[in-house]
N, C-alpha and C positions, 0 to 999 in steps of 0.2 A: 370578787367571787360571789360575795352575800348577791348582789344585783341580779348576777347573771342565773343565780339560781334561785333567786327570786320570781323573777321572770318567767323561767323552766316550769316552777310550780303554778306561776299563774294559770299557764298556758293548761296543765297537767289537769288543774281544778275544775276545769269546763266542764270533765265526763267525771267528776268526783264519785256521783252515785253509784256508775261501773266498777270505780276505780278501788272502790270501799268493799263493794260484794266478792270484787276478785282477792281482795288485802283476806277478808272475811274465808273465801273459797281455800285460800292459801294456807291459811291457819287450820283449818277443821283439817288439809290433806295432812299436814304433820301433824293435829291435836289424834288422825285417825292412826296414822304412823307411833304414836306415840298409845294410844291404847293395845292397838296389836301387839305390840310388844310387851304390853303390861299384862294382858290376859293371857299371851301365850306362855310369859315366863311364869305365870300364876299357874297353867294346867301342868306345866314340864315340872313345877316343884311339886303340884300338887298329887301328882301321879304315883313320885318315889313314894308316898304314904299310903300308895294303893286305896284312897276313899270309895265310896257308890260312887257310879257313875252321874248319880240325879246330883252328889255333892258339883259336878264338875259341869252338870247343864248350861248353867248361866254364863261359864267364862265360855264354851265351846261357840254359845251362839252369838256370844260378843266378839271374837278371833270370826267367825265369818260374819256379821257386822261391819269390823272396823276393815277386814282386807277388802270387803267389797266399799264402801264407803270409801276409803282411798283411792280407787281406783278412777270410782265415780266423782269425788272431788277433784282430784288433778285434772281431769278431762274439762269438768266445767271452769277450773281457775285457769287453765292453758285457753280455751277458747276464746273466754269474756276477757283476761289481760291482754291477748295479740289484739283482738279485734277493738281492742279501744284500742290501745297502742298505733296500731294501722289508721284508725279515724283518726286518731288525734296527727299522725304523718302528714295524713293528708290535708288537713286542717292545716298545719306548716307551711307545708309547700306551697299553699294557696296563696298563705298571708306572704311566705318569703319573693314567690313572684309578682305579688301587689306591691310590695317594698322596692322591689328590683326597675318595675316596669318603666317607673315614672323617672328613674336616673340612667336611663337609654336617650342615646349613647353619651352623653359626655361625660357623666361621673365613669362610665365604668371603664373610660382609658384610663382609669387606676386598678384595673385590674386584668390580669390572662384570664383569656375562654375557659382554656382548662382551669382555672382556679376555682372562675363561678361556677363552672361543671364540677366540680369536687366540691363545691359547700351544697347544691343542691341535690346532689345524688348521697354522696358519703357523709357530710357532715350531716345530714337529715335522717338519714341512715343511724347513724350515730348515736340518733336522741331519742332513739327507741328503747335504751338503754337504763333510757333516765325512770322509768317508771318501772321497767320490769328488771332490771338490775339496783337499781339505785333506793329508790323510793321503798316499794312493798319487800324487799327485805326485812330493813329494819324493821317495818310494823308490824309483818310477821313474826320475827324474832322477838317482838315486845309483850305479845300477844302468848307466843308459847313460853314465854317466862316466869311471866305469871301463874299461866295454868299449869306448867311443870313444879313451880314453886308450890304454887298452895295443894298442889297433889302429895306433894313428898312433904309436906308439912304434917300432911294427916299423921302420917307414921312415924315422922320425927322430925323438929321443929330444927334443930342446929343442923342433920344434913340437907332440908331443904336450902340454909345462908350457904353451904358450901356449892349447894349445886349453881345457887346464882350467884356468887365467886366464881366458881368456873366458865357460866355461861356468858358473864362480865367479861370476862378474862379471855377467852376465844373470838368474842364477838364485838369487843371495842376498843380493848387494850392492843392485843396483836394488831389488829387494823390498823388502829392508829398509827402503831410501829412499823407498820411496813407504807402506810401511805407519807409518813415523813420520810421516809428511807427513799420513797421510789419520786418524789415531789419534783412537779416540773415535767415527768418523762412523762406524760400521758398528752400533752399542749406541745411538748417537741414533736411525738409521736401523730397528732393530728397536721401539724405544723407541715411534717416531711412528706408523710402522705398526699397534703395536697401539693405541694413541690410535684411528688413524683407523677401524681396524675395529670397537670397541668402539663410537665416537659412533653409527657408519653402523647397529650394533646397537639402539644405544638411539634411533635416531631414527623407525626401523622398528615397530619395540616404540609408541614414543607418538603415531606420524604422525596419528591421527586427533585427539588433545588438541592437536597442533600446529595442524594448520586450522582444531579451533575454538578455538582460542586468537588466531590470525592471526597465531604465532608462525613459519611455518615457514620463511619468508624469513629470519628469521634466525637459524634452525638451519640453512640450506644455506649461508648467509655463514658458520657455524664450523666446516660440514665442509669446505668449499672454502677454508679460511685451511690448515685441518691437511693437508690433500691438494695444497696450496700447498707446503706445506713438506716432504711425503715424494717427493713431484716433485724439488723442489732437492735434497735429500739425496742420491737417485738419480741427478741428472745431476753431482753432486760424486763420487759416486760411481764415475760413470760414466769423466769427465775424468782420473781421477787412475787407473785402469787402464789408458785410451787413453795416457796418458802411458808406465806402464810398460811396454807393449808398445812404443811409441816407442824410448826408450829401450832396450830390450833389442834392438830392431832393425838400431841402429844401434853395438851392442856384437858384434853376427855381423858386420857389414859391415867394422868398424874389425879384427876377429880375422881376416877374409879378408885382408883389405886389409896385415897385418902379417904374416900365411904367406907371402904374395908377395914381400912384401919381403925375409922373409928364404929363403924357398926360390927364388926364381929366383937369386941369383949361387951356391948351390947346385947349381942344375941346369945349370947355365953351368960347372960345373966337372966336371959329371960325377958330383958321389955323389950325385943322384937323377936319372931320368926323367924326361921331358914326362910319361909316362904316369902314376908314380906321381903326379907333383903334380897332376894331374887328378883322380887318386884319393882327394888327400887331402884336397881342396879342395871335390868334392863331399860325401864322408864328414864331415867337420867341417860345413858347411852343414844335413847332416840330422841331425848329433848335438844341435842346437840346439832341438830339437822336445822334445826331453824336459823342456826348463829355460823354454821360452816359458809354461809353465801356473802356474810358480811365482810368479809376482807377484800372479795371479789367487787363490790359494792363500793367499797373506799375507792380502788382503783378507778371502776368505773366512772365512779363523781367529777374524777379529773378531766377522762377522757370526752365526757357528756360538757362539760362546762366548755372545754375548749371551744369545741364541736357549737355548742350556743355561743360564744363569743365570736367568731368568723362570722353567724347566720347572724346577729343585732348588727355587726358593725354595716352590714350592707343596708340590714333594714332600715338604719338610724341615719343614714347619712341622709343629709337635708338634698333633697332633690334641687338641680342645675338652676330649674325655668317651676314656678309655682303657679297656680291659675287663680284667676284674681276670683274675690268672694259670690261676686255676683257679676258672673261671663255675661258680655253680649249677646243678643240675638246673633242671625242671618245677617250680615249686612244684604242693603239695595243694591248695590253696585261692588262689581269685583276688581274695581281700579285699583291697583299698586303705585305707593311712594312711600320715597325714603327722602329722611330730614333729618343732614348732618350725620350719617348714620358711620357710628366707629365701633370696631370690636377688638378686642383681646382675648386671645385664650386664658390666658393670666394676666394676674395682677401687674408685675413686675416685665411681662413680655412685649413683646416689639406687635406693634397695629396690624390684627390683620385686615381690616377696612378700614379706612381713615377718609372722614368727611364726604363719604359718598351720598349723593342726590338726586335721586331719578324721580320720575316720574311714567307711569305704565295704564294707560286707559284701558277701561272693560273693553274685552275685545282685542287690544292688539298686542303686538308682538314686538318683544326687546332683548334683544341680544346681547350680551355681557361677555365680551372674551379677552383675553390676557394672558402670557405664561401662564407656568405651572407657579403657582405660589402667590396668584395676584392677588387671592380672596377670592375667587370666584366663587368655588365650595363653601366656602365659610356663610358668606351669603345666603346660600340656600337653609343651611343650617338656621339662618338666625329666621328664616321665611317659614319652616317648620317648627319653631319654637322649640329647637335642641337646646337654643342658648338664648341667651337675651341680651342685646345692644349693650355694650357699654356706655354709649353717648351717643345721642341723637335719637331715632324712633322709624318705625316703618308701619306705614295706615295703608288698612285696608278698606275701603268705602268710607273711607277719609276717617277713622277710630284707628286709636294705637293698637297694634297686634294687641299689647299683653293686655287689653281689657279682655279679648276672646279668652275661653276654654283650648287648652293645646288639641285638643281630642275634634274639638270642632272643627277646629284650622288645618287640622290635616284629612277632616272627611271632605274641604272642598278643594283641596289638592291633590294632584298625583304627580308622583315623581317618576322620569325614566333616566335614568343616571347607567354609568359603564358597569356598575357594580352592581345593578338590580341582582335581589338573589331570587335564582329557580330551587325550591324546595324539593327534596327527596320523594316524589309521589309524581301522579299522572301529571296530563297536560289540563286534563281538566279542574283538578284539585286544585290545582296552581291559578286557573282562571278564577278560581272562584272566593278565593283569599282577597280578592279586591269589591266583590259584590256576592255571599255568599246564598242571598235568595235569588240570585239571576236565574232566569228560565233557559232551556236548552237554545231556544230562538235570538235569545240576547246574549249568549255566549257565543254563539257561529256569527251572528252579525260583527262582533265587538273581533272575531278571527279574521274575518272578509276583509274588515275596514286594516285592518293592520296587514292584510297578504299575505296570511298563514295557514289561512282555513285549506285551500290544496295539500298542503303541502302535510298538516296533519291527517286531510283523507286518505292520505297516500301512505300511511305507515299502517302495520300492518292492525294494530288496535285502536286506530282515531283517534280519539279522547282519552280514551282509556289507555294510553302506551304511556309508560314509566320511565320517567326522564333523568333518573339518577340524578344524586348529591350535588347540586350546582347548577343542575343541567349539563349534568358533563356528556349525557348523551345525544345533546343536539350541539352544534355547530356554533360559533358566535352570533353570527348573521339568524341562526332562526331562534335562538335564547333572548335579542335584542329584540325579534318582530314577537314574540312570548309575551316580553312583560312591554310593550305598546299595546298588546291588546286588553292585556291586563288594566293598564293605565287608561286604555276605551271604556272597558266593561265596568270600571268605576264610574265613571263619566262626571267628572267633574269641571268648574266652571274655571278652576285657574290650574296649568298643565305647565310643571318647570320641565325641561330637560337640560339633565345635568352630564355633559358629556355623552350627548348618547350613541354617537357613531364611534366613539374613541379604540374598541377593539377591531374593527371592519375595515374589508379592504375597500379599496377605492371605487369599485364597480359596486359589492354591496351595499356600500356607504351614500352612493347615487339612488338607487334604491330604494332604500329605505326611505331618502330624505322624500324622495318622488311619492310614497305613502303618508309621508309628513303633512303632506300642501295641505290640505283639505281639512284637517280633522284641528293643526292650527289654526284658523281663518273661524273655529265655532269659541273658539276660547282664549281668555287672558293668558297670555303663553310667554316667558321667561326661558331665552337660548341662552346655555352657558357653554363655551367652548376654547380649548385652546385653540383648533383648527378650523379657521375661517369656509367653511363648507357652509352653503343654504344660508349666509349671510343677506342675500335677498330677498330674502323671507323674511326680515325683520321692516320693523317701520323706523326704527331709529338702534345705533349701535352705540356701546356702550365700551373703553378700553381702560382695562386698569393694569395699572404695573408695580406692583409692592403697595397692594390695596389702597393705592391713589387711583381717581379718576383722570385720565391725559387726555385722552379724546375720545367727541363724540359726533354721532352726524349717521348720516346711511352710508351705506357700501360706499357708492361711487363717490361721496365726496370725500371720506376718508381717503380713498385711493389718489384724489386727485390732490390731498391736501399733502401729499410726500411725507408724512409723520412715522411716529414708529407703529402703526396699524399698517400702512404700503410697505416696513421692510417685514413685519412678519408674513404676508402676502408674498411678499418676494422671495423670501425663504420657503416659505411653502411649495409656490412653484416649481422653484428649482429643486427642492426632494422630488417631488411630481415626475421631473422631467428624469432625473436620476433611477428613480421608479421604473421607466418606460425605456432606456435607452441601456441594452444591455454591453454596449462595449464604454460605458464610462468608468475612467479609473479617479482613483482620490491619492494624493499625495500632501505632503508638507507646504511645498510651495503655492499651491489651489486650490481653492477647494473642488473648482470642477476642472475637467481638463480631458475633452474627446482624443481619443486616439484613434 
């Protein structure tokens, strides 16, 4: 805990100067609270004695003084606390997604979307808490203790010790008491939360698999058991607050109740005033306002710390792939090879490339396909520097990747894979995530060369028409010619694709590839595919199967070599043909069989 709120306060200390004048602003609105009271209860006693009115000048104009001075200090300590608080948010968020960036994507398959979406919005949310609940409380309260204390000293020196017993007593004691009592639930409470946001995430994300599964009744039975239980948390929560206000309530009443008792056979003797104990009786009443938010404050400590414990654990984890001290230029040449190249996801996990060895000249073109689970992907990953080789190494203009910068290695890359995402904005926004000073002339050419530019002139806002979450408002076929153009308008010198016909039918998938020819033939170009489509287009083909390398050669000699590249050729076909031929049945004993 000491770490984690160690850290909090570093963070806090940036806008110290703020953060003092608002602690400063804080104090004067209850030192002003705390006068009003004292000179109003001074005119109300002083009145029953009927004085001049010139006797009562000074308190009248100190009562409008301190009510306007209140008014005017909360305004200024509200403004200058949020507005650091909100700087210093923002400040977080900056850092928490500099922490985040650089462990995309491998680290974060330890973690749900919805998760990291509930530490960045909620748990950042969270830690706004820390300064304006947590922190200037207590200073506040430290602040009006003193100057409550040595005010009620003037008049009498043993109920000033009583009033700071009482304000002891309300404001550190009870806390304590209730934050041991409630210890834990504030870390469960952050805990569930992000549970419940995460599921509500991932339910969102599957809602349509859920209906046709007839699964969604009970997926809303396990959001509503988890939302069952951040309910509870919250009214436990809730209960053990109500308490501490309770209790501290009845710690001002028992501290009145004990000035009475000992200043009235005082004023019965003459060494105080009716008036002064009026005075001191309302003044202790509003010094009480300082130390009411600290029980609140305990709580909140918990619930701030959790909330910073999720945000360090992301920012601290040591990044997948790190970049060496001093990156590489440019290389001269954009040749690809690999030497002995072997990967694991883990440590203890089964190869997912095992001893694979190519070599890729600037300029040409090398196909890589294999079932689903060859390593094909994985590959790519280690090309982007997601991950880095377990054994062996891949040179780019004959230098090992990891001498480059990641950030390098992927501005002379572009990837078009099945899963390119189209972002929630226009068609153009979307273009321009890949090149974002491209001129309007280099975005319509970069449309043309991918054969999409019609087909956006033809809607009804061009560039400007809004293509929904995914692109779910275009078609597979024109979301795959999207991000080719995308992958143009970057224009880079080495161009992977990773599966990129894999959603399309067979006619658009001709297509498309027919858009292909041209624009591979300018660049170091790496096919990965399970389905052997525009294998002609390669200069040398590459087969792996449980990320072993079995064969290699071009199309036709693969085909002519009868290996296991001709039978998945042959099974392809024969889907192909299945495809095309509407009265074919399937049974047990064949797999094909015309009727």
């Amino acid at each position: 805990m000491r770490t984690i709120f160690g850290r909090l306060l570093k963070l806090n200390l940036i806008y110290w100067q703020w953060m003092s004048l608002s602690v400063l602003l804080g104090a004067a609105t209850i030192g002003s609270s705390l006068g009003l009271m004292s000179t109003s209860a001074y005119i109300i006693a002083m009145a029953a004695l009927q004085p001049s009115i010139a006797d009562l000048q000074l308190a009248i104009v100190g009562v409008r003084f301190f009510g306007i001075s209140r008014g005017v200090f909360r305004y200024l300590e509200r403004l200058l606390s949020h507005q650091t608080t909100f700087r210093l948010l923002a400040r977080i968020r900056i850092r928490f997604y500099e922490g985040l960036e650089p462990l995309a994507p491998a680290h974060l398959l330890d973690f749900q979307s919805g998760d990291i979406l509930a530490r960045i919005i909620s748990d950042i949310e969270t830690l706004q808490q820390f300064f304006l609940r947590v922190l200037a409380p207590p200073l506040i309260a430290a602040i009006i203790s003193i100057l409550a204390g040595l005010f009620i000293a003037r008049y009498h020196l043993p109920l000033a010790w009583l009033l700071i017993s009482g304000l002891f007593l309300a404001g550190v004691l009870i806390p304590g008491l209730i934050r041991s009592l409630s210890r834990g639930m504030g870390q469960r409470l952050i805990q569930t939360r992000a549970k419940l946001q995460a599921t509500l995430t991932e339910t969102l994300q599957g809602a349509a698999d859920l209906l046709a599964l007839n699964a969604d009744h009970a997926q809303l039975k396990r959001v509503n058991e988890i939302n069952r239980t951040f309910l509870l948390l919250q009214r436990q929560t809730g209960r053990f607050q109500a308490l501490g206000d309770a209790l501290s309530g009845w710690v001002i009443h028992l501290t009145i109740a004990a000035v009475l008792i000992i200043a009235l056979p005082i004023v019965s003797n003459g060494g105080l005033s009716g008036v002064d104990l009026t005075v001191i009786t309302l003044a202790i009443i509003a010094s009480f306002e300082a130390v009411l938010p600290l029980s609140e404050a305990f709580q909140n400590l918990e619930t701030t710390l959790a909330a910073g414990r999720r945000l360090f654990e992301v920012i601290d984890a040591e990044p997948t792939v790190k970049d060496p001290l001093k990156p590489l230029p440019r290389p001269e040449t954009f040749e690809l090879q690999s030497e002995a190249l072997s990967f694991q996801y883990e440590e203890t996990g089964p190869l997912a490339i095992a001893d694979l060895s190519f070599h890729l000249p600037e300029g040409g073109c090398l196909a890589i396909v294999g079932p689903s689970g060859a390593g094909k992907s994985s590959l790519v990953n280690l090309l982007l520097r997601f991950w880095d080789p377990s054994g062996g190494r891949i040179l780019l203009g004959g230098q090992d990747l990891r001498d480059y910068s990641a950030s390098d290695l992927r501005s002379w890359m572009a990837v078009l894979s099945q899963n390119t995402q189209i972002f929630n904005g226009t068609i153009k926004e979307n273009l321009l995530l890949a090149r974002p000073e491209a001129s309007e002339e280099q975005l319509i050419e970069a449309a043309r060369r991918a054969q999409v530019h019609d087909f956006i002139m033809n809607l009804p806002e061009t560039y400007e028409t809004w293509v929904g979450e995914g692109g779910v408002l275009l078609s597979g076929g024109e979301r795959q010619r999207l991000a080719l153009a995308r992958v143009l308008l970057k224009d880079t010198p080495i161009l992977i694709l990773d599966e990129p016909s894999a959603n399309l039918d067979p006619l658009t998938e001709q297509a498309f590839f027919d858009s292909l020819c041209e624009i591979i033939e300018q660049r170091t170009t790496l096919l990965i595919s399970h389905r052997l489509v525009a294998m002609d287009l390669a200069d040398q083909i590459l087969v792996l199967h449980h990320g072993r390398l079995i064969e290699q050669g071009d199309h036709i000699s693969l085909l002519k070599a009868g290996g296991f590249y001709r039978r998945m050729w042959d099974l392809q076909m024969q889907a192909e043909v299945v495809e095309r031929i509407p009265n074919l049945n399937f049974n047990r004993n064949s797999c094909f069989k015309l009727s």
